[in-house]
C-alpha positions as CSV (number, residue, x, y, z in Angstrom):
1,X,29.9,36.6,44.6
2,X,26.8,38.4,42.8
3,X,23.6,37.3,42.8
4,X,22.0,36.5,39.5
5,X,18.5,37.8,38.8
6,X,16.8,35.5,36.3
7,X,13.8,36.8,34.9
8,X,10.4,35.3,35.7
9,X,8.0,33.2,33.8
10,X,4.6,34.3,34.2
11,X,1.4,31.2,34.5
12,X,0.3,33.2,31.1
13,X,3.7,32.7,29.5
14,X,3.7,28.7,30.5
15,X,0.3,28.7,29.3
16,X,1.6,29.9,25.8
17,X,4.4,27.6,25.7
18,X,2.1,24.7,26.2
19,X,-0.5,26.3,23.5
20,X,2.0,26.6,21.1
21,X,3.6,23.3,21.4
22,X,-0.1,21.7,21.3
23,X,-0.3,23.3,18.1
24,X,2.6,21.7,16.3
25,X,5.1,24.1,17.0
26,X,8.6,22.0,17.9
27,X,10.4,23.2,21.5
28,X,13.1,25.0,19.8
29,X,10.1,27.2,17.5
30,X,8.5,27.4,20.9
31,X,11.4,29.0,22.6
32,X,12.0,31.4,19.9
33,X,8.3,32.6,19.5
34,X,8.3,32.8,23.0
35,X,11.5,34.8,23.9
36,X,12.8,32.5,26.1
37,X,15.6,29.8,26.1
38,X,15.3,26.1,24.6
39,X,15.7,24.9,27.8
40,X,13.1,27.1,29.7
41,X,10.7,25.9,27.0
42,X,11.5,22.2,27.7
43,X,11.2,22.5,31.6
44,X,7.8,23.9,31.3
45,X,6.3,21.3,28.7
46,X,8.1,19.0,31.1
47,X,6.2,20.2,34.0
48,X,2.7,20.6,32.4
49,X,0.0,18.2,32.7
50,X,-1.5,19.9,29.1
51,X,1.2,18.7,26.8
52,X,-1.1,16.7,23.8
53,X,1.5,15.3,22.1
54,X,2.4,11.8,21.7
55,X,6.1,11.0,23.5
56,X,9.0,10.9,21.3
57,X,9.9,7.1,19.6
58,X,6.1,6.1,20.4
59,X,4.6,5.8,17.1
60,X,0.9,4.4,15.7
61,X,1.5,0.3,15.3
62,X,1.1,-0.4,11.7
63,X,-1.3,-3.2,10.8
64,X,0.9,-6.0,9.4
65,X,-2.0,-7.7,7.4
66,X,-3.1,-4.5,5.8
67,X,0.7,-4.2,4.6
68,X,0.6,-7.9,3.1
69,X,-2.8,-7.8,1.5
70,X,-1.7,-4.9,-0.1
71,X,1.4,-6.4,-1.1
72,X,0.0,-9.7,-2.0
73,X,-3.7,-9.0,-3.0
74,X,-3.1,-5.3,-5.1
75,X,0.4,-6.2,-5.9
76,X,2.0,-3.4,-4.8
77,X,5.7,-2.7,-4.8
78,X,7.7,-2.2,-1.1
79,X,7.9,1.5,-2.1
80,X,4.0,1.6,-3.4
81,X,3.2,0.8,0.2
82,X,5.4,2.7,1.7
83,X,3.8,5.8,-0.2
84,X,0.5,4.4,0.8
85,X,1.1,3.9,4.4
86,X,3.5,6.3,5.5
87,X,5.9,4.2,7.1
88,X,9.7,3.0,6.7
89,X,11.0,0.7,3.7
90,X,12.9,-1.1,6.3
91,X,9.8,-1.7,8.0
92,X,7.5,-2.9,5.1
93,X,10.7,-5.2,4.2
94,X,10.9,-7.0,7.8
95,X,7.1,-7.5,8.0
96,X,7.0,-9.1,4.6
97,X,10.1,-11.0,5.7
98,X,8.6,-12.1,8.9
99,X,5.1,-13.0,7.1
100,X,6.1,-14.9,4.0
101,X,8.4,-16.8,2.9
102,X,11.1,-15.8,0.5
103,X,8.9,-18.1,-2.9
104,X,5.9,-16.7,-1.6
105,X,8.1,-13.5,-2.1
106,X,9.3,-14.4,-5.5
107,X,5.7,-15.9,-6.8
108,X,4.0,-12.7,-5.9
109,X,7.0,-10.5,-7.7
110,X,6.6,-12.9,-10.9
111,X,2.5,-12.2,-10.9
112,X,3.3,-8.6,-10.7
113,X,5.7,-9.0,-14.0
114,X,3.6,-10.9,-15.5
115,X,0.0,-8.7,-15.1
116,X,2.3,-5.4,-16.5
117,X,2.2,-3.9,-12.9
């Protein structure tokens, strides 16, 4: 059997993975600005204490009254928000959904018609 020799990753190149990852870079762009494989790349953010960025599916929570005032108080459409907030239709649909009731829903849509908006 022959022995494999795998080449070595120096503190200055973990240093750079972690630098460039803080940066914005994704572990993929990482690997390939770094010359080393996806997987290398991923084992050392893994293993770093440095990495800034927040964990994948953990995202900001989004204020649920800020999304109906906007909806109820300026009138805006699901998608308006949307736009204005950065987040998901789905998501601007189920907290409308969850904080009023569907002729609350309907009043506001008729105002809307009604003021030309």
């Amino acid at each position: 059997m022959t022995k494999r020799s795998y080449n070595k990753t120096t503190p200055e190149q973990r240093e750079e993975v972690v630098r460039l990852y803080n940066s914005g870079m994704s572990c993929r762009e990482v690997a390939e600005a770094t010359g080393m494989s996806l997987g290398a790349a991923q084992y050392w953010l893994r293993k770093s204490n440095e990495v800034n960025r927040r964990p994948r599916g953990v995202r900001p929570r989004l204020d649920r009254d800020e999304v109906v005032r906007l909806y109820r108080d300026e009138l805006l459409t699901y998608p308006e928000i949307v736009e204005k907030l950065g987040c998901g239709y789905s998501t601007v649909s189920m907290i409308l959904r969850e904080a009023l009731t569907l002729e609350q829903r309907k009043t506001i849509r008729k105002i809307r018609a009604l003021s030309g908006k």
